[in-house]
LOGU-529928 format. One line per 2 residues: number of its first residue (from 1); for each residue x, y, z of N, C-alpha, C, O. Coordinates in pm, 1 decimal, padded with zeros to 6 digits. Layout:
BEGIN
NUM	X Y Z X Y Z X Y Z X Y Z; ...
This chain:
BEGIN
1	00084.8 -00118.1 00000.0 00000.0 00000.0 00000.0 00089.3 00124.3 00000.0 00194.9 00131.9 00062.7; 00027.3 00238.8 -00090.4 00145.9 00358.6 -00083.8 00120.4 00410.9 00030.0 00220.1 00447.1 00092.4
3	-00002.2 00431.1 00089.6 -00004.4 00521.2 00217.1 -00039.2 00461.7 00322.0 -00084.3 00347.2 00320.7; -00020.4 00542.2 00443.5 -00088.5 00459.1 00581.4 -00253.4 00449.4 00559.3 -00337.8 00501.9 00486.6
5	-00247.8 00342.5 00674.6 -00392.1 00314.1 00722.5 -00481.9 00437.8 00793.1 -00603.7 00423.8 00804.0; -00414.6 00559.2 00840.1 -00460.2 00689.1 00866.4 -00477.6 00749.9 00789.1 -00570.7 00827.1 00812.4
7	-00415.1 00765.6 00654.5 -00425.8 00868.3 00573.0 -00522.1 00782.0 00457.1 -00565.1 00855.4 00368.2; -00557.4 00651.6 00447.4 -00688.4 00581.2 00343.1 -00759.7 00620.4 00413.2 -00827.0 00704.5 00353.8
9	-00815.5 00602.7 00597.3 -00921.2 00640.6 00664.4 -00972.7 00761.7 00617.1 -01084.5 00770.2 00566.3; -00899.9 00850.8 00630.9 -00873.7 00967.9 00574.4 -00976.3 01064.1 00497.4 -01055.6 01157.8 00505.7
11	-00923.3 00983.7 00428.7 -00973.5 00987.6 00212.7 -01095.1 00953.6 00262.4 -01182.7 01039.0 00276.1; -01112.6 00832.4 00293.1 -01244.3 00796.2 00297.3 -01355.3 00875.7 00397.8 -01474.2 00889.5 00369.1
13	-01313.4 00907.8 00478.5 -01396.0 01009.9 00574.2 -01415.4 01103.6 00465.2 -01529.1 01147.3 00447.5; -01319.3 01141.1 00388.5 -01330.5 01271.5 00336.3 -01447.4 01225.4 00196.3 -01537.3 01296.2 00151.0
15	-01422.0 01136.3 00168.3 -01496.9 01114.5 00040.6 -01659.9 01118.6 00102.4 -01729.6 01194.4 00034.9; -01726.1 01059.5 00204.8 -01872.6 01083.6 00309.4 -01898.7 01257.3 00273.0 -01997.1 01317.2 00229.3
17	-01697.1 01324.0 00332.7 -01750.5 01480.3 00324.5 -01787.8 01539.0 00144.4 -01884.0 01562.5 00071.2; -01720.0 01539.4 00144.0 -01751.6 01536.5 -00066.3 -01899.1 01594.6 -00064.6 -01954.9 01703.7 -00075.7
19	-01948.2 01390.5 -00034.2 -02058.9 01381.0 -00089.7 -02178.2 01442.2 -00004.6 -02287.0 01460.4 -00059.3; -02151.4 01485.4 00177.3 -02225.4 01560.1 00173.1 -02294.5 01668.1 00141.0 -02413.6 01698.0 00148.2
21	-02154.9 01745.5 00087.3 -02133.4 01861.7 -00008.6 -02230.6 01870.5 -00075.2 -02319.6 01955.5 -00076.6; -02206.6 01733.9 -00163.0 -02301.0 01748.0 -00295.9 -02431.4 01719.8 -00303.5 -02509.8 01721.2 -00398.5
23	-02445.4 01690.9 -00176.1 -02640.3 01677.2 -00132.0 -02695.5 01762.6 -00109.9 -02813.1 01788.2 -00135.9; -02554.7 01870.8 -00014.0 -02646.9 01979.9 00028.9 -02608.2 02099.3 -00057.0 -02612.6 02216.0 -00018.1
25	-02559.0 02047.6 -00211.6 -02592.1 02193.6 -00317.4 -02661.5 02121.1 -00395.8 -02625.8 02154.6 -00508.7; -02792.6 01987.4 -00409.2 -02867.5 01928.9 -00432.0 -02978.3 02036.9 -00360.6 -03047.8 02118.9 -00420.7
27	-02974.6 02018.8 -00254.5 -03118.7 02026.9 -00168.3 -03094.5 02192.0 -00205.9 -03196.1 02237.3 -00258.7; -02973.3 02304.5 -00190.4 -03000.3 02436.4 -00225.7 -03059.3 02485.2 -00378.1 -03146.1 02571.9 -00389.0
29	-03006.2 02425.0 -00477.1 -03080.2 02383.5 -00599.3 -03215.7 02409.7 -00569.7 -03283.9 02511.4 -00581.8; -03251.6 02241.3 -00508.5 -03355.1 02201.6 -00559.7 -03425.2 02352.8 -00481.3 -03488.5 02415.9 -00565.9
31	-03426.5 02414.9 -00354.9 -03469.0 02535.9 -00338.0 -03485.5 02653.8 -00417.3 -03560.4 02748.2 -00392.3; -03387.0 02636.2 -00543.1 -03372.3 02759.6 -00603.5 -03482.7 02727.4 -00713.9 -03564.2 02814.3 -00744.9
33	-03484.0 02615.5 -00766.2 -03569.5 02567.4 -00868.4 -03721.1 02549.3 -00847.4 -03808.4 02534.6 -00932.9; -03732.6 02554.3 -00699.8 -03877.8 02523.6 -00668.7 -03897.1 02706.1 -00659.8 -04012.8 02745.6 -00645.7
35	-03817.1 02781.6 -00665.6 -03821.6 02934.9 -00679.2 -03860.7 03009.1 -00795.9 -03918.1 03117.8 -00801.6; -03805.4 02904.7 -00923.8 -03824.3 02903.4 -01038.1 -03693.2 03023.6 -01084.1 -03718.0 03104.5 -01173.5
37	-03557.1 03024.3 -01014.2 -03434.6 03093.8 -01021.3 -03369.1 03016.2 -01069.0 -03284.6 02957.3 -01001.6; -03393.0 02982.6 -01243.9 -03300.1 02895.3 -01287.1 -03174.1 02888.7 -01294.1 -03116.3 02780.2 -01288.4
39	-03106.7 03010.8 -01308.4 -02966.5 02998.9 -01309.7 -02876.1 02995.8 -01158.1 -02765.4 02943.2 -01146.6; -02961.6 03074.1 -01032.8 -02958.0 03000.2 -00926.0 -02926.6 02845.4 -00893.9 -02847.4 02798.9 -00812.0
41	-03019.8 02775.1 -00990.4 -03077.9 02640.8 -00949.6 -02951.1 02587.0 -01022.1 -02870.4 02513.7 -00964.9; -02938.4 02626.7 -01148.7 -02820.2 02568.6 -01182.4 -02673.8 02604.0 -01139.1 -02579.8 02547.0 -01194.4
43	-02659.8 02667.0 -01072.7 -02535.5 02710.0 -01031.4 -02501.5 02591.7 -00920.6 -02399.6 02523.0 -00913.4; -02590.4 02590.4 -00857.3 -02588.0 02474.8 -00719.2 -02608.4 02339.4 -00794.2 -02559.3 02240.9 -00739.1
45	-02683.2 02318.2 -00928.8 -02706.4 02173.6 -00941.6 -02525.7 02141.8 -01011.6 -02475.4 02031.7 -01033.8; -02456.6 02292.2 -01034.2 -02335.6 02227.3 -01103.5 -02193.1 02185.9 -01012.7 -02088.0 02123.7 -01028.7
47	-02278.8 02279.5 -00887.1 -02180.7 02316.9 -00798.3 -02178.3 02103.5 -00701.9 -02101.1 02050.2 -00622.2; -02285.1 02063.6 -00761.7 -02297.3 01913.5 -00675.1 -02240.1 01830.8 -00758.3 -02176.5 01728.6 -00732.5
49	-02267.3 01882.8 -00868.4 -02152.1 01770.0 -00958.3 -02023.8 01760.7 -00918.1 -01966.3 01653.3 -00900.4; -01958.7 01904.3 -00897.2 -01811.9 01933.7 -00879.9 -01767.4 01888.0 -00743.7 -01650.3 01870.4 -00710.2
51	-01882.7 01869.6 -00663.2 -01845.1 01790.8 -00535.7 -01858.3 01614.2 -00549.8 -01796.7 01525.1 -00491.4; -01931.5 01611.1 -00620.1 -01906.1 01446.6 -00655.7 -01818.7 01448.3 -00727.6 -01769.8 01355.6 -00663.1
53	-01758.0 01462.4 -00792.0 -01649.4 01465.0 -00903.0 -01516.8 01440.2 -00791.3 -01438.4 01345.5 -00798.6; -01513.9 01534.0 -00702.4 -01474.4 01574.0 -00623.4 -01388.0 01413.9 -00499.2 -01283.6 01366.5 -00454.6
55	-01543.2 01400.9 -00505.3 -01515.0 01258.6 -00413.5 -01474.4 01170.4 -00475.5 -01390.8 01103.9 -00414.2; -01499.5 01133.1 -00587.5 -01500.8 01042.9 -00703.4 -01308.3 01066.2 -00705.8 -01256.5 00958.7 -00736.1
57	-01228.0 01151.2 -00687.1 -01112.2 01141.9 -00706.5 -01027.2 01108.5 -00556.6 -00918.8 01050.4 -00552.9; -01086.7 01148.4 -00461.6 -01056.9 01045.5 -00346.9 -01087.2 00886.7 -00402.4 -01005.4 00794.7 -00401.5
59	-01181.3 00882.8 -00434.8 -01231.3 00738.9 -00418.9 -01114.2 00634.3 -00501.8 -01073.2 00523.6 -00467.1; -01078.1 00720.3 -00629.2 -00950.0 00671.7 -00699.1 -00811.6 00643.7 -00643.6 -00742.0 00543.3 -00659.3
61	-00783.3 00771.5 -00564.8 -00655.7 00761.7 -00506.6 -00642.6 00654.7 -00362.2 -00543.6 00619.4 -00298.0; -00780.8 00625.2 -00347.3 -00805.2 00525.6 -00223.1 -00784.3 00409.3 -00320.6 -00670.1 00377.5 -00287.5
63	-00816.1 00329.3 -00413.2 -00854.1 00227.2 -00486.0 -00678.0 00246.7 -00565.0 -00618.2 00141.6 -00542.2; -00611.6 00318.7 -00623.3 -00507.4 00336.5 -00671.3 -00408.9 00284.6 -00570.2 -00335.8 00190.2 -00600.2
65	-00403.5 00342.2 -00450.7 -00289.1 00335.4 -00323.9 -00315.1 00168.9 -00250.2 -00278.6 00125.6 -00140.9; -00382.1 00112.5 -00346.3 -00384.1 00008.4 -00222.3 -00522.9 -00056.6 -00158.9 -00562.8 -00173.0 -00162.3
67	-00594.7 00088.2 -00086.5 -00670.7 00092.0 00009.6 -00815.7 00052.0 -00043.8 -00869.3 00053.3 -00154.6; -00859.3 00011.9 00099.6 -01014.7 00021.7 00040.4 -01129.4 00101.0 00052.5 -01147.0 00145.3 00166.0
69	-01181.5 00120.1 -00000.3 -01316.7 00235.1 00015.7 -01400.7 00236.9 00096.1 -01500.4 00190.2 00041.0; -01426.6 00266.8 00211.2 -01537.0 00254.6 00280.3 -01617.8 00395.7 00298.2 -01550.6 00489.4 00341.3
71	-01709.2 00411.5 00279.0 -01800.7 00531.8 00260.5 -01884.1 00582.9 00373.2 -02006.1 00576.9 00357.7; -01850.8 00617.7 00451.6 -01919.5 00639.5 00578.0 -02085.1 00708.1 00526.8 -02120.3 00759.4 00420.6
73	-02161.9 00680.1 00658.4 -02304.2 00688.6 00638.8 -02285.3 00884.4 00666.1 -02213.9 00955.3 00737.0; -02400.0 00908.4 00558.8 -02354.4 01070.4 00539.9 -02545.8 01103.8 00637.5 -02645.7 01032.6 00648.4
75	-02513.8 01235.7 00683.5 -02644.6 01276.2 00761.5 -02737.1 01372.6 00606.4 -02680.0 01440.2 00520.7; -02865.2 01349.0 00615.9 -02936.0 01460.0 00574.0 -02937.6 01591.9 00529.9 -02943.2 01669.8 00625.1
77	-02934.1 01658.9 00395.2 -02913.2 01771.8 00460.1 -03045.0 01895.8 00460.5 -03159.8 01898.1 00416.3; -02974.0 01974.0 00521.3 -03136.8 02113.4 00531.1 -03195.8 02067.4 00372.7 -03147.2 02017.8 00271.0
79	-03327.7 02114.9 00417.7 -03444.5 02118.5 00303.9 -03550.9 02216.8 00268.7 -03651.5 02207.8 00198.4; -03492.4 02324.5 00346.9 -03585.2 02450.8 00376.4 -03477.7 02550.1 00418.4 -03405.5 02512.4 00510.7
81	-03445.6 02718.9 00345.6 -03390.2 02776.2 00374.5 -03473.8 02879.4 00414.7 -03591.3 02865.9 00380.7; -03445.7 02976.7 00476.6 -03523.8 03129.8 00515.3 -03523.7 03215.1 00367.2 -03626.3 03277.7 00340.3
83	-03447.5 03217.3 00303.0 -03449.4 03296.8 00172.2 -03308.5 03272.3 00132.5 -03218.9 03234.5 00207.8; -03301.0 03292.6 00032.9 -03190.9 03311.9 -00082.3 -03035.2 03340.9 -00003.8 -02939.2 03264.1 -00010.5
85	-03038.5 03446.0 00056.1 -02910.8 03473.9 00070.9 -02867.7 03347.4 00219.9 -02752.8 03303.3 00219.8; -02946.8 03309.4 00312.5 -02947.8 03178.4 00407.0 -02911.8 03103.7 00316.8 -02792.6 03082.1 00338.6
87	-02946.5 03044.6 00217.6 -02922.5 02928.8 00134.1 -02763.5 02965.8 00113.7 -02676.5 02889.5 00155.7; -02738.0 03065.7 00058.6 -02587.7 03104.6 -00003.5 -02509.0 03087.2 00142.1 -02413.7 03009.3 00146.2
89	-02527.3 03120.5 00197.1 -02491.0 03162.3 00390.5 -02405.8 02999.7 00356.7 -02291.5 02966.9 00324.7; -02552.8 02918.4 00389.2 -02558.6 02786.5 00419.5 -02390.0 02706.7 00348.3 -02301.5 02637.4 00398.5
91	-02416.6 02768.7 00201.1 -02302.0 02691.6 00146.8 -02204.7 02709.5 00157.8 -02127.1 02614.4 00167.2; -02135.6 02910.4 00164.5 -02047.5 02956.7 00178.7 -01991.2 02861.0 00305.9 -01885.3 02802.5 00283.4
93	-02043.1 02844.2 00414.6 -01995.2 02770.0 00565.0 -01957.3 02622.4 00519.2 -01848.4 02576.7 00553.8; -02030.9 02559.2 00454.4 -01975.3 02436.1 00349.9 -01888.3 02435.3 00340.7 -01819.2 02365.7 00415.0
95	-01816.3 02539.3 00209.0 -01710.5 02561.9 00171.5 -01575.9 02564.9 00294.6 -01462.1 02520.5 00279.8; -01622.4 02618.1 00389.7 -01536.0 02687.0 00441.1 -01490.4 02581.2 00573.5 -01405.0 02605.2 00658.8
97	-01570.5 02465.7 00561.6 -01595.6 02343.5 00599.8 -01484.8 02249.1 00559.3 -01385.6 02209.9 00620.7; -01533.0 02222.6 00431.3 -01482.7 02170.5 00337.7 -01284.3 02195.6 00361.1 -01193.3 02123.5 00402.0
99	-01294.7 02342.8 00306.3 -01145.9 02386.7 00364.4 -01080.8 02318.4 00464.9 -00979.7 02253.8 00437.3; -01115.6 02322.3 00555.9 -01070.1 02319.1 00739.2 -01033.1 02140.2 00692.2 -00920.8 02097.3 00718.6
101	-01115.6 02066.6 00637.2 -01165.2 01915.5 00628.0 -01006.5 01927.0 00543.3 -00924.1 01856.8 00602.0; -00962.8 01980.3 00452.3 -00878.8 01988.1 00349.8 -00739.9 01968.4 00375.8 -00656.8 01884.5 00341.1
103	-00739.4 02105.9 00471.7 -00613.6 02122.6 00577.9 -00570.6 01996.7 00653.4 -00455.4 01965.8 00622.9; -00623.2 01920.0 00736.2 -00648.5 01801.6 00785.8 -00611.1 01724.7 00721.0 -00506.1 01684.2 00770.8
105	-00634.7 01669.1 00624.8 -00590.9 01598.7 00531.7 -00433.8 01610.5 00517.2 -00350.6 01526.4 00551.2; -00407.9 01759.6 00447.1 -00283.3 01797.7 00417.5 -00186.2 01746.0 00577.1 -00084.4 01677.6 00566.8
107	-00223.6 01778.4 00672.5 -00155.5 01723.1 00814.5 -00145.6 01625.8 00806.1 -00037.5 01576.3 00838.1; -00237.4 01553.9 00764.8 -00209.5 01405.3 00765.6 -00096.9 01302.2 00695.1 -00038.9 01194.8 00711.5
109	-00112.2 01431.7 00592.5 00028.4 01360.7 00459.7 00167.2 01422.2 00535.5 00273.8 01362.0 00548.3; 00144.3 01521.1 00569.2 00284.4 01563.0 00600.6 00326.8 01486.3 00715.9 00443.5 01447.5 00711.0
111	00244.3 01448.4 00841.6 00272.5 01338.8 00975.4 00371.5 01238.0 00856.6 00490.0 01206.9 00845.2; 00224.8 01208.4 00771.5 00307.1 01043.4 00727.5 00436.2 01074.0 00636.2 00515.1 00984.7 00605.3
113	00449.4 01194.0 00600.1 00555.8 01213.1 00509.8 00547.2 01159.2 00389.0 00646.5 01126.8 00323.8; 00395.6 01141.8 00339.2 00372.4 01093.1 00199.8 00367.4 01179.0 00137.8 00263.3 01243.8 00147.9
115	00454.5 01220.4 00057.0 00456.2 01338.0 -00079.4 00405.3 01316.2 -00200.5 00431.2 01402.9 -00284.0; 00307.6 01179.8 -00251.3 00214.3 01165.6 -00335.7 00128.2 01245.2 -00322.2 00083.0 01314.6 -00413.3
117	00069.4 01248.3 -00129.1 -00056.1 01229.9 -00137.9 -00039.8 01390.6 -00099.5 -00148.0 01449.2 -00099.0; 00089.6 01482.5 -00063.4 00084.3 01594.0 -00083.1 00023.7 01667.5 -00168.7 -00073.6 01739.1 -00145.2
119	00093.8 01649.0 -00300.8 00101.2 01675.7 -00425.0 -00055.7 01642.7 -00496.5 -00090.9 01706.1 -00596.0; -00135.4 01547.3 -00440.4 -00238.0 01522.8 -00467.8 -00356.9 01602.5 -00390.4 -00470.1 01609.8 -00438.2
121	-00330.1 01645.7 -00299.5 -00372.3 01749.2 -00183.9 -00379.9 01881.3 -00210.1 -00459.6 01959.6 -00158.4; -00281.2 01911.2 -00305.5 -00244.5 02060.2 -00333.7 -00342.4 02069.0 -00436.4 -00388.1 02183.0 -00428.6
123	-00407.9 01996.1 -00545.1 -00500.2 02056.6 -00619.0 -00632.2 02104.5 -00498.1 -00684.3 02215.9 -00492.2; -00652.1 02029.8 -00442.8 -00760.2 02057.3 -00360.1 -00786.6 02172.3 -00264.5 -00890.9 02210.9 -00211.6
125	-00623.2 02228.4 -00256.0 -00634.8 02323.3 -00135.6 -00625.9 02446.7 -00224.9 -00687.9 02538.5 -00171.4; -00569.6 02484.2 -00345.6 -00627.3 02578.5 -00425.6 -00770.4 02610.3 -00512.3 -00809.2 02708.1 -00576.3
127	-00821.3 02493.1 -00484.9 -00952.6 02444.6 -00560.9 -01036.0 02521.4 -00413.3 -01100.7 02623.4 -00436.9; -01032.2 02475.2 -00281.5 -01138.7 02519.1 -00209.8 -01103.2 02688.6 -00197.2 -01206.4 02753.5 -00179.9
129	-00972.9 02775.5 -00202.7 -00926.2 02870.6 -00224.9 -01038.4 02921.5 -00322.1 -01092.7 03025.7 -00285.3; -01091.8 02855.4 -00463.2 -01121.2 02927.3 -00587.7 -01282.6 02895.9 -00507.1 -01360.5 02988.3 -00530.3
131	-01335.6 02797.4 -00429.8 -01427.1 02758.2 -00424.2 -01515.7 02892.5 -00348.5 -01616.3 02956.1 -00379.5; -01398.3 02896.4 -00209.4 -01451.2 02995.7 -00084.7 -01428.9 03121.1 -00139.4 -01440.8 03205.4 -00050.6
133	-01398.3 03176.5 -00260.4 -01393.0 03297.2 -00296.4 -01495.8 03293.1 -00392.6 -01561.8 03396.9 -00389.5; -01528.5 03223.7 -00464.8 -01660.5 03257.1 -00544.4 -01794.7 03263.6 -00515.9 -01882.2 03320.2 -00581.4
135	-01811.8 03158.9 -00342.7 -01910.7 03158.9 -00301.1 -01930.5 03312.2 -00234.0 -02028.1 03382.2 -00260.9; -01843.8 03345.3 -00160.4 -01829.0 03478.8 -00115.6 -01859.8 03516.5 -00166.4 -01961.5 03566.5 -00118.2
137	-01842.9 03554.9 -00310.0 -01872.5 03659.4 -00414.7 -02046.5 03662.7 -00438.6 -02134.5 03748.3 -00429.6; -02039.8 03533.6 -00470.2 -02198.3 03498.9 -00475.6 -02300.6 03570.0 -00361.3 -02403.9 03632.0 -00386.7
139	-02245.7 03544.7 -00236.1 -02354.8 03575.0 -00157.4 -02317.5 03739.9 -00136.9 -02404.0 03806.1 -00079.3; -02224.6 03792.6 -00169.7 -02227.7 03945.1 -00170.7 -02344.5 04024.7 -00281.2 -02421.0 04116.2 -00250.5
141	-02329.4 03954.5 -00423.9 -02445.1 04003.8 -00507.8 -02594.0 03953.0 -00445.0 -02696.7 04018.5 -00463.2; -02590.5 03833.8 -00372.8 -02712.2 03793.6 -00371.3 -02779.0 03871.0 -00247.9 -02901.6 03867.7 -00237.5
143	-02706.2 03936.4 -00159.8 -02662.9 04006.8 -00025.0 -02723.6 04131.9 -00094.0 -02843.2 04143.9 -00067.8; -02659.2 04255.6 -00198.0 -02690.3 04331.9 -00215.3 -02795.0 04383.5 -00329.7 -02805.2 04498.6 -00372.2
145	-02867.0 04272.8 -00366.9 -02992.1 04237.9 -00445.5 -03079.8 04255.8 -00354.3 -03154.2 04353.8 -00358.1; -03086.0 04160.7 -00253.2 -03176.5 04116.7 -00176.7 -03317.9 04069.7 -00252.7 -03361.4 04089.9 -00366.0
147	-03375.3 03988.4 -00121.8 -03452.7 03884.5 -00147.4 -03579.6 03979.4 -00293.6 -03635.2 03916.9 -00383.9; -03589.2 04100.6 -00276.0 -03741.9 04155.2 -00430.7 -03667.0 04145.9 -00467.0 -03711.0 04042.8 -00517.8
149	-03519.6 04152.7 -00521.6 -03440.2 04160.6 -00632.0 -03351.8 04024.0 -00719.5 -03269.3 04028.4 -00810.7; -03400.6 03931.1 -00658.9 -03335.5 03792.3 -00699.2 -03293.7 03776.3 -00869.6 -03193.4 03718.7 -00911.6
151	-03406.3 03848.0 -00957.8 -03422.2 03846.6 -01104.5 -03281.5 03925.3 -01146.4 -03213.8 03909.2 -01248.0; -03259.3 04018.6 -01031.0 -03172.8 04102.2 -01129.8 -02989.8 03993.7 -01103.1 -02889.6 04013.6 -01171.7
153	-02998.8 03903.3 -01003.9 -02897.6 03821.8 -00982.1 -02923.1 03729.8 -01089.2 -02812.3 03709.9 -01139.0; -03030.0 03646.0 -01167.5 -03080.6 03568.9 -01205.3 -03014.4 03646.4 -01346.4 -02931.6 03572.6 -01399.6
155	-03030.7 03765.3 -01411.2 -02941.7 03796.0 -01474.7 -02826.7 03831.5 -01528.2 -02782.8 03833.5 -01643.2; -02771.2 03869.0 -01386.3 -02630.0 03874.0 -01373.7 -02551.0 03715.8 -01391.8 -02444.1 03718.4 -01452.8
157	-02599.4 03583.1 -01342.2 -02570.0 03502.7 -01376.9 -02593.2 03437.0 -01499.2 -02529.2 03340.1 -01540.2; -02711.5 03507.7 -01570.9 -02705.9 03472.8 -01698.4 -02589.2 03538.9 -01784.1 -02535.6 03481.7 -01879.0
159	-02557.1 03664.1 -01739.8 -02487.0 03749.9 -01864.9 -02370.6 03690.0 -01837.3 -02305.9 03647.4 -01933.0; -02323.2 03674.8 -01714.4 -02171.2 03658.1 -01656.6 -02141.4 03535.6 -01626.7 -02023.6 03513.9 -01598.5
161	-02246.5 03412.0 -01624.2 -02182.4 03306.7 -01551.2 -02116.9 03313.3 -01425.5 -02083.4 03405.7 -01351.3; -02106.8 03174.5 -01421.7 -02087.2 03165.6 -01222.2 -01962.7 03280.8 -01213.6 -01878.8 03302.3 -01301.1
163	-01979.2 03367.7 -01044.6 -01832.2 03395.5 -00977.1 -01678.4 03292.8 -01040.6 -01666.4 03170.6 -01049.1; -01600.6 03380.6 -01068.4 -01498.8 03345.1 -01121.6 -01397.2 03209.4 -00978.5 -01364.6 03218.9 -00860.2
165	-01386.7 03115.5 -01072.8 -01364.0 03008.3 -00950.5 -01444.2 02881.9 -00924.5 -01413.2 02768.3 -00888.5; -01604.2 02966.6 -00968.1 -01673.0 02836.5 -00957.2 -01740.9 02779.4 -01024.4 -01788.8 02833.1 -01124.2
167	-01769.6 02638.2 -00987.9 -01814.0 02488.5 -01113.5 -01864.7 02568.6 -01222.3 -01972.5 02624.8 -01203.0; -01799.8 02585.9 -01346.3 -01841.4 02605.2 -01502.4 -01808.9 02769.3 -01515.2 -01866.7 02846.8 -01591.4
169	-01691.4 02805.2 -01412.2 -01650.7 02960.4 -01494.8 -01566.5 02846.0 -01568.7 -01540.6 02725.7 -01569.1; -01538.6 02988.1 -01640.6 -01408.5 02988.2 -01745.6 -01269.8 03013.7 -01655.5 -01160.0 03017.9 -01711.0
C-alpha cells in the first residue's frame, strides 16, 4: 500500500464529506428551482456535480494506493432555507468546511511524510481557495440584491456566468 492506514481512513472520511457537499448543493438547488431561479438552481445543481467529481477522485486515489473504500453513512441535509441569501450563507460555511476538512488531510500527509498524497492534496487546497472565494462573491451580489431583487442576480448570472472560480466559470 502507498499510504498509511490513517491517511486511506482519511480519504475515505473525506470522500462521506464530498458527498455531503453534494447533497447539500442538491437540496439548495432544488430550493432555487422550486423558486423558479433557474440559473440560481443551476449554479448549485453544477456546484454538486463538482463535489461528486470531487469525491469520485478520493475514491481513486483510495482504490489506486492500495486501500479500500469505505463510505461512511452521510447525515441529511437542510431542506428549507429562510431565503436566498441563508441558502448562499448555508453553502459559503460548506465551503469553508470543506477547507478546514482539506487542511487536515494535508496534516495528515505531512505526519506520514507521503509526498504523493501531498502533491495530490495541493489541487484541492487551491480548488477550495477558488471555491470559498466565489461563493463569497456569490452571496455578496445575492446580499446586495436582496430577497425583491433575486431576477436582477438571475441575470447577472445569466450574462456573466458563475463567480470566477466556480463549477463552469471559465
Amino acid at each position: 500500500m502507498v499510504s498509511s492506514q490513517d491517511l486511506i481512513a482519511a480519504f475515505n472520511r473525506h470522500v462521506g464529506n464530498e458527498m455531503e457537499a453534494s447533497m447539500l448543493y442538491v437540496s439548495i438547488a432544488a430550493y432555487f428551482d422550486s423558486e423558479d431561479l433557474e440559473q440560481l438552481a443551476g449554479f448549485f445543481y453544477r456546484q454538486s456535480e463538482e463535489e461528486r467529481d470531487h469525491a469520485m477522485r478520493f475514491v481513486k486515489y483510495v482504490v489506486d494506493a492500495g486501500g479500500r473504500v469505505e463510505i461512511p453513512q452521510l447525515p441529511a441535509p437542510p431542506s428549507e432555507f429562510a431565503d436566498a441569501a441563508a441558502a448562499v450563507e448555508v453553502a459559503l460555511a460548506s465551503e469553508q468546511k470543506v477547507t478546514r476538512q482539506i487542511y487536515e488531510l494535508v496534516e495528515v500527509a505531512q505526519k506520514d511524510r507521503d509526498h504523493i498524497a501531498q502533491r495530490f492534496l495541493d489541487w484541492f487546497v487551491n480548488e477550495q481557495f477558488e471555491e470559498v472565494s466565489s461563493m463569497n462573491a456569490l452571496l455578496s451580489v445575492v446580499r446586495r440584491a436582496g430577497e425583491a431583487n433575486l431576477l436582477q442576480v438571475e441575470d447577472y448570472l445569466a450574462r456573466t456566468g458563475p463567480p470566477e472560480g466556480a463549477a463552469g466559470a471559465e
